[in-house]
N, CA, C and O of each residue as an XYZ file, in Angstrom:
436
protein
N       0.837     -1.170      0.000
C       0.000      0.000      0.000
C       0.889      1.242      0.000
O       1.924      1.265      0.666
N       0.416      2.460     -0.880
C       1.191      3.420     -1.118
C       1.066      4.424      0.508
O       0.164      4.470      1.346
N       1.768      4.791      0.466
C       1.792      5.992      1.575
C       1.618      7.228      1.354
O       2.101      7.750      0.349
N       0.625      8.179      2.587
C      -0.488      8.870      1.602
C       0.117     10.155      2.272
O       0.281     10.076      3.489
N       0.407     11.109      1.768
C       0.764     11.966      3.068
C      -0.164     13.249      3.009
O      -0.682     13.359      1.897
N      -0.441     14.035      3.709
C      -1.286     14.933      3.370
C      -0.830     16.212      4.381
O      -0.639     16.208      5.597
N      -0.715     17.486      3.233
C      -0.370     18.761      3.309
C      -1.644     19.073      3.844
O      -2.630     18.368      3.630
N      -1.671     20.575      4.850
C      -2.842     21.311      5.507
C      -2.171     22.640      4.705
O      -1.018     23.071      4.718
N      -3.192     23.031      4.113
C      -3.045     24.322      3.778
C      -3.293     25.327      5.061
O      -4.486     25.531      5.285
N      -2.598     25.821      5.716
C      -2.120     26.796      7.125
C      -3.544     27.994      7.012
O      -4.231     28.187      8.015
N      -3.798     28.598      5.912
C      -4.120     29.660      5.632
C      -5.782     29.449      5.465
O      -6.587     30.228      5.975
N      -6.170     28.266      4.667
C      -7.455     27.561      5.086
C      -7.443     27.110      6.171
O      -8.567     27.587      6.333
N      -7.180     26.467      7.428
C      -7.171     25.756      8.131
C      -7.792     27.257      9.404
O      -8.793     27.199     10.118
N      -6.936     28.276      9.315
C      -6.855     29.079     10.238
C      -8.905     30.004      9.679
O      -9.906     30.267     10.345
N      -8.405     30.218      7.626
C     -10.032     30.737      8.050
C     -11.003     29.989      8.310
O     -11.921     30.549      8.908
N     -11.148     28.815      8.053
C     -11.951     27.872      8.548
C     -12.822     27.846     10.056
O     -14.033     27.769     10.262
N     -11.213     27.982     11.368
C     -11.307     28.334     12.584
C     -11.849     29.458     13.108
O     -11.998     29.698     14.306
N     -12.254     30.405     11.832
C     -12.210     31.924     12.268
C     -14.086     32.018     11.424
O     -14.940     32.902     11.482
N     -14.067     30.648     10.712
C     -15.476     31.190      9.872
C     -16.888     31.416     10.678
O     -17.218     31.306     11.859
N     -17.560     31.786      9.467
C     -19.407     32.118     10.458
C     -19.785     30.378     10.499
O     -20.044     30.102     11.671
N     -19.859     29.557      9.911
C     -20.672     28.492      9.599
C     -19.688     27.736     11.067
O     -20.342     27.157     11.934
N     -18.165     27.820     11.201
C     -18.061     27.292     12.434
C     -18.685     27.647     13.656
O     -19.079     26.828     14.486
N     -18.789     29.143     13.777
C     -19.088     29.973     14.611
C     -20.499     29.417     15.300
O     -20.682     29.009     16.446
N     -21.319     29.533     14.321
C     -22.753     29.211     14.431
C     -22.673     27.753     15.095
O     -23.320     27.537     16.119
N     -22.057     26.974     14.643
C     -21.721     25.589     15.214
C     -21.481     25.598     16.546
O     -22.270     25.115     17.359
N     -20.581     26.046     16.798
C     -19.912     26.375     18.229
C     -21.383     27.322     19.327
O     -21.796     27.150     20.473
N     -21.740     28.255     18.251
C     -22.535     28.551     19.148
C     -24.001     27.917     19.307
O     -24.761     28.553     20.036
N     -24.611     26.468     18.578
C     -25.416     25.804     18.607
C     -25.184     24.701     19.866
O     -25.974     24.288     20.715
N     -23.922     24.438     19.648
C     -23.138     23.433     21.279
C     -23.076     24.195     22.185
O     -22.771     23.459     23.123
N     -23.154     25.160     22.557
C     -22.804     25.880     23.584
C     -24.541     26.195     24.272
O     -24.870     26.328     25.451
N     -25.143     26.226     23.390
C     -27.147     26.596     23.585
C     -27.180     25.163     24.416
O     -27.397     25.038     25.621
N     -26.955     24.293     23.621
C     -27.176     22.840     24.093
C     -26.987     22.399     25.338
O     -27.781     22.121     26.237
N     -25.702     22.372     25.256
C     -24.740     22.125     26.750
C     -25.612     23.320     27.515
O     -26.314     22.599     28.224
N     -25.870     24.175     27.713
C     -26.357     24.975     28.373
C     -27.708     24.796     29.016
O     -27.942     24.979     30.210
N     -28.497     24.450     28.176
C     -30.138     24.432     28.224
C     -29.864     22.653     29.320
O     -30.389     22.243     30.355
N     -28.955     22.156     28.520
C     -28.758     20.970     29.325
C     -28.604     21.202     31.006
O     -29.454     20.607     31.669
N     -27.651     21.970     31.726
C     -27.386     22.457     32.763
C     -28.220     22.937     33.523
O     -28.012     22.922     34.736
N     -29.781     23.674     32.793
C     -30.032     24.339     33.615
C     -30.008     25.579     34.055
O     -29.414     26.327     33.279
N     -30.512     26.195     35.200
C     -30.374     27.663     35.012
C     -29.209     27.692     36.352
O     -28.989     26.882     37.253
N     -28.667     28.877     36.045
C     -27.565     29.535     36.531
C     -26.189     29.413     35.610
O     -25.102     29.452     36.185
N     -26.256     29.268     34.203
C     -25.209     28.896     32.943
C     -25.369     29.963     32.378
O     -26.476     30.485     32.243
N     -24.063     30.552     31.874
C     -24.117     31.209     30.809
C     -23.509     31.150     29.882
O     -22.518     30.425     29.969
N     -23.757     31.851     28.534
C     -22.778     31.638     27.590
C     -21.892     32.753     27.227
O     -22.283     33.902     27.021
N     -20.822     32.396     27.168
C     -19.386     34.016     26.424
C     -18.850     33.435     25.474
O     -18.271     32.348     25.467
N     -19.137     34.550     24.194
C     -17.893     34.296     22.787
C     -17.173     34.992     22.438
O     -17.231     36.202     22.658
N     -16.465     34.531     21.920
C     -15.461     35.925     21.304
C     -14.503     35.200     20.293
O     -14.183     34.012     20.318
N     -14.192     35.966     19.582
C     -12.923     35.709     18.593
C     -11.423     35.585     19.124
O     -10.828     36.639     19.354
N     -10.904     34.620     19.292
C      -9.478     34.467     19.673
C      -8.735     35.011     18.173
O      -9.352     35.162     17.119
N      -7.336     35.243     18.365
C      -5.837     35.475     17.434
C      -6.212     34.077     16.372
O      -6.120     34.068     15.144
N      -6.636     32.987     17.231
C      -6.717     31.652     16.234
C      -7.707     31.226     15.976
O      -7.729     30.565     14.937
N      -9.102     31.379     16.804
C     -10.494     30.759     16.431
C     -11.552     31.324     16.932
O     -11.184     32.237     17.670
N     -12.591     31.242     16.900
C     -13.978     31.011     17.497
C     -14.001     30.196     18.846
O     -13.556     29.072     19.078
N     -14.700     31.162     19.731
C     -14.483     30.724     20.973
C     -15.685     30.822     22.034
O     -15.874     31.872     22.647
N     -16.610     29.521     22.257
C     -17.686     29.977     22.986
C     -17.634     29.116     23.584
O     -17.547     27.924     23.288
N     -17.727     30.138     25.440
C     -17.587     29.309     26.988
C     -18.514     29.512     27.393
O     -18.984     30.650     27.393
N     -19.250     28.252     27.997
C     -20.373     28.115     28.859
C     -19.761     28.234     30.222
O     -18.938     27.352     30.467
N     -19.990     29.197     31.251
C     -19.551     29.187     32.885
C     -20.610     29.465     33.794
O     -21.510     30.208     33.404
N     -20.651     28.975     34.975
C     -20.959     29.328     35.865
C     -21.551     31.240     36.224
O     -21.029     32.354     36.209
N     -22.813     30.684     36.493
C     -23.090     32.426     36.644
C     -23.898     32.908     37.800
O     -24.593     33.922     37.740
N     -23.782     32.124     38.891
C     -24.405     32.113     40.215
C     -23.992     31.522     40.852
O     -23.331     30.541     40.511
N     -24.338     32.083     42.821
C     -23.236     30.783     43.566
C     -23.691     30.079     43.998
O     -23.044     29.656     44.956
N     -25.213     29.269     43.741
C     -25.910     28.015     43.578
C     -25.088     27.285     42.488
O     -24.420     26.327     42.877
N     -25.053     27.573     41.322
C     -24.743     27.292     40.358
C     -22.940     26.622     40.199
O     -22.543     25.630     39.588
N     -22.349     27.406     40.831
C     -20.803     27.151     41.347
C     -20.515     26.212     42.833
O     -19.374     25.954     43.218
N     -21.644     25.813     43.491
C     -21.333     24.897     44.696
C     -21.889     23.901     43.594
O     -20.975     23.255     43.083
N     -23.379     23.554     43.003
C     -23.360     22.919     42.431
C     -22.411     21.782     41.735
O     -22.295     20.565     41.876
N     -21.707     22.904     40.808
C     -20.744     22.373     39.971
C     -19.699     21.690     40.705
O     -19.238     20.565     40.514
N     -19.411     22.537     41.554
C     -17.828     22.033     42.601
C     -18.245     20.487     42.925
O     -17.430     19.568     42.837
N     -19.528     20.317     43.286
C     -19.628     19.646     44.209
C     -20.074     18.182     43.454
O     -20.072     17.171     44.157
N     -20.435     18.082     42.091
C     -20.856     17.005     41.463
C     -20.451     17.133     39.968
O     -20.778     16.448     38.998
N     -19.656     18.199     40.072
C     -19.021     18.047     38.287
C     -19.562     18.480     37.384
O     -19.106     18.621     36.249
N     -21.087     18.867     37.952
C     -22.159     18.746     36.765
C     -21.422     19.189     35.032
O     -21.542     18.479     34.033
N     -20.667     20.562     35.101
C     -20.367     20.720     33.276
C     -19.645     19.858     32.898
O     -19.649     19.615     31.691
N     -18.554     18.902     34.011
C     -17.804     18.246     32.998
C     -18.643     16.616     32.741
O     -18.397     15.819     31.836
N     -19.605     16.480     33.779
C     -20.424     15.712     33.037
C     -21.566     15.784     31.708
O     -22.067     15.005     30.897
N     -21.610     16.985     31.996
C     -22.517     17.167     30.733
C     -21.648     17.503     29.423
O     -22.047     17.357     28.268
N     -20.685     17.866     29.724
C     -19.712     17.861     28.837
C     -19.065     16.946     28.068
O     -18.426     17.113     27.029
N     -19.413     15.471     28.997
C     -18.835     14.217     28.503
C     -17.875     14.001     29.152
O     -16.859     13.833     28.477
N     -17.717     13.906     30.565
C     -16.416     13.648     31.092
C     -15.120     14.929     30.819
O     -15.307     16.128     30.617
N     -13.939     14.258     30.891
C     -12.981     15.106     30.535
C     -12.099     14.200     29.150
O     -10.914     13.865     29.143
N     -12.861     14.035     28.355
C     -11.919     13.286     27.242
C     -10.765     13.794     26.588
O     -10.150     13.224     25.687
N     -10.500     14.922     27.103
C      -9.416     15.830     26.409
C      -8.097     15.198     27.375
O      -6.992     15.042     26.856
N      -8.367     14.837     28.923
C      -7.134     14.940     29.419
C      -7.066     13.190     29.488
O      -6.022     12.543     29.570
N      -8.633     12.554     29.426
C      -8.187     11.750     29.891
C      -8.515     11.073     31.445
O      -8.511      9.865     31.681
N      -8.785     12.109     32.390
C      -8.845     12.070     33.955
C     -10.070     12.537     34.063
O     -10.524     13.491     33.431
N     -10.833     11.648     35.146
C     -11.958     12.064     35.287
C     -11.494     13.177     36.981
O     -10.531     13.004     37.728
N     -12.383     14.027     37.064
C     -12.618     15.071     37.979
C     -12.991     14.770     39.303
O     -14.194     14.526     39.396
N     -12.229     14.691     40.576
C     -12.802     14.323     41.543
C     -12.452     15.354     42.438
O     -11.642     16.150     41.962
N     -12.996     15.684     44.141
C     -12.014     16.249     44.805
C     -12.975     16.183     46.359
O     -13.846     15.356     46.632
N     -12.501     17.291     47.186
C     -12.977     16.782     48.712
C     -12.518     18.530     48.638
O     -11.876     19.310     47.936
N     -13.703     18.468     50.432
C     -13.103     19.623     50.835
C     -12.316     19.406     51.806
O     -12.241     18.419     52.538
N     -11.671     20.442     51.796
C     -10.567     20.506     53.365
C     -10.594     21.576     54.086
O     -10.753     22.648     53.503
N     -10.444     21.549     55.555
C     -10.579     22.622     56.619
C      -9.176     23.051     56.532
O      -8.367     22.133     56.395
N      -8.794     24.042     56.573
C      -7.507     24.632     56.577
C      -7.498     25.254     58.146
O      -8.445     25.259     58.933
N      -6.270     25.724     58.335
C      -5.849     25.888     59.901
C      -6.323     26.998     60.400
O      -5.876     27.308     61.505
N      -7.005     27.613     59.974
C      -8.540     29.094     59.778
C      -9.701     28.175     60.152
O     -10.642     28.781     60.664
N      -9.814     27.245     60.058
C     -11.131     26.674     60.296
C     -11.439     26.767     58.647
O     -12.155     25.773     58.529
N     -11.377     27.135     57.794
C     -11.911     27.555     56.534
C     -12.172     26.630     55.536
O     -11.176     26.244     54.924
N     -13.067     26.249     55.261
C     -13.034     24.722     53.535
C     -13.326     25.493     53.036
O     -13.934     26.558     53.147
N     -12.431     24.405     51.838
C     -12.212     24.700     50.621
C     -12.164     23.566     49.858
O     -11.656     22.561     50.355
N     -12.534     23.541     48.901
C     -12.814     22.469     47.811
C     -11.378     22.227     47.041
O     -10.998     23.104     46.264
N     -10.650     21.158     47.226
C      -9.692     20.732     46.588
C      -9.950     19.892     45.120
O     -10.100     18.728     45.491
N     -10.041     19.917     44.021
C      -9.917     19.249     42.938
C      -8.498     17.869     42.840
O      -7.344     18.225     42.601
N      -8.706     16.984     42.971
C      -7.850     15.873     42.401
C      -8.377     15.108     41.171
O      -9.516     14.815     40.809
N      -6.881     14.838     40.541
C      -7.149     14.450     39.251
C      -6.905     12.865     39.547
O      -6.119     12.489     40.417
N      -8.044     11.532     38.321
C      -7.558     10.486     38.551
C      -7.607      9.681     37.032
O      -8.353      9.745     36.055
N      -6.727      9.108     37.294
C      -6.455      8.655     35.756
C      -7.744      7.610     35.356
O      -8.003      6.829     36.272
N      -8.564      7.471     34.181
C      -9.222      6.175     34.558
C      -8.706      5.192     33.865
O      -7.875      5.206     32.957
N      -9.592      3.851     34.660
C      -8.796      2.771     34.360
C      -9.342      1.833     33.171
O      -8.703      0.839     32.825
C-alpha cells in the first residue's frame, strides 16, 4: 500500500477556525450544553488570534457549589476526554477553620 501523506493548507485551516458556519456551530453546542445544565449557565464568545471561541460558565453561587460539588459541566460535557482524567475532589478545613474544595485528578482505568 502506497503511503499517503497529506499537506494542511495553514491559511485555510486558520479561516476555517475563524469562519461564520463554524461559529454558528460552536454557538449551537454551547445553547445545548447549556439548556442541558439548567439555570444559573451562561454563555461568552469571542474571537481568539486563532479561532472562534464559545464558553459556557458558571453564573451564580448556587450554580458554582453545584458544579464544585458534582461536576455537573464536565459531566454534561462528557467527562474530561481531552485529558483523559476524570474530575474528583474533597473539601478541606484549613488551619482558619476555613473549607475549601480541593480538585484531584484520577487517571481512569
Amino acid at each position: 500500500m502506497a503511503k499517503v501523506r497529506v499537506v494542511l493548507n495553514s491559511a485555510g485551516v486558520r479561516a476555517l477556525l475563524k469562519s461564520k458556519d463554524l461559529a454558528a456551530e460552536c454557538e449551537r453546542q454551547a445553547r445545548k450544553k447549556k439548556s442541558e445544565l439548567g439555570r444559573g449557565y451562561n454563555i461568552e464568545s469571542f474571537t481568539a488570534p486563532t479561532r472562534v471561541v464559545y464558553r459556557v460558565y458558571t453564573d451564580d453561587p448556587q450554580a458554582i457549589a453545584d458544579n464544585l460539588q458534582n461536576n455537573t459541566m464536565l459531566k454534561t460535557m462528557g467527562n474530561s476526554a481531552r485529558t483523559g482524567k476524570v474530575v474528583q475532589g474533597y473539601w478541606r478545613t484549613g488551619r482558619n477553620g476555613k473549607k475549601t474544595w480541593v480538585s484531584s485528578y484520577q487517571r481512569r482505568k
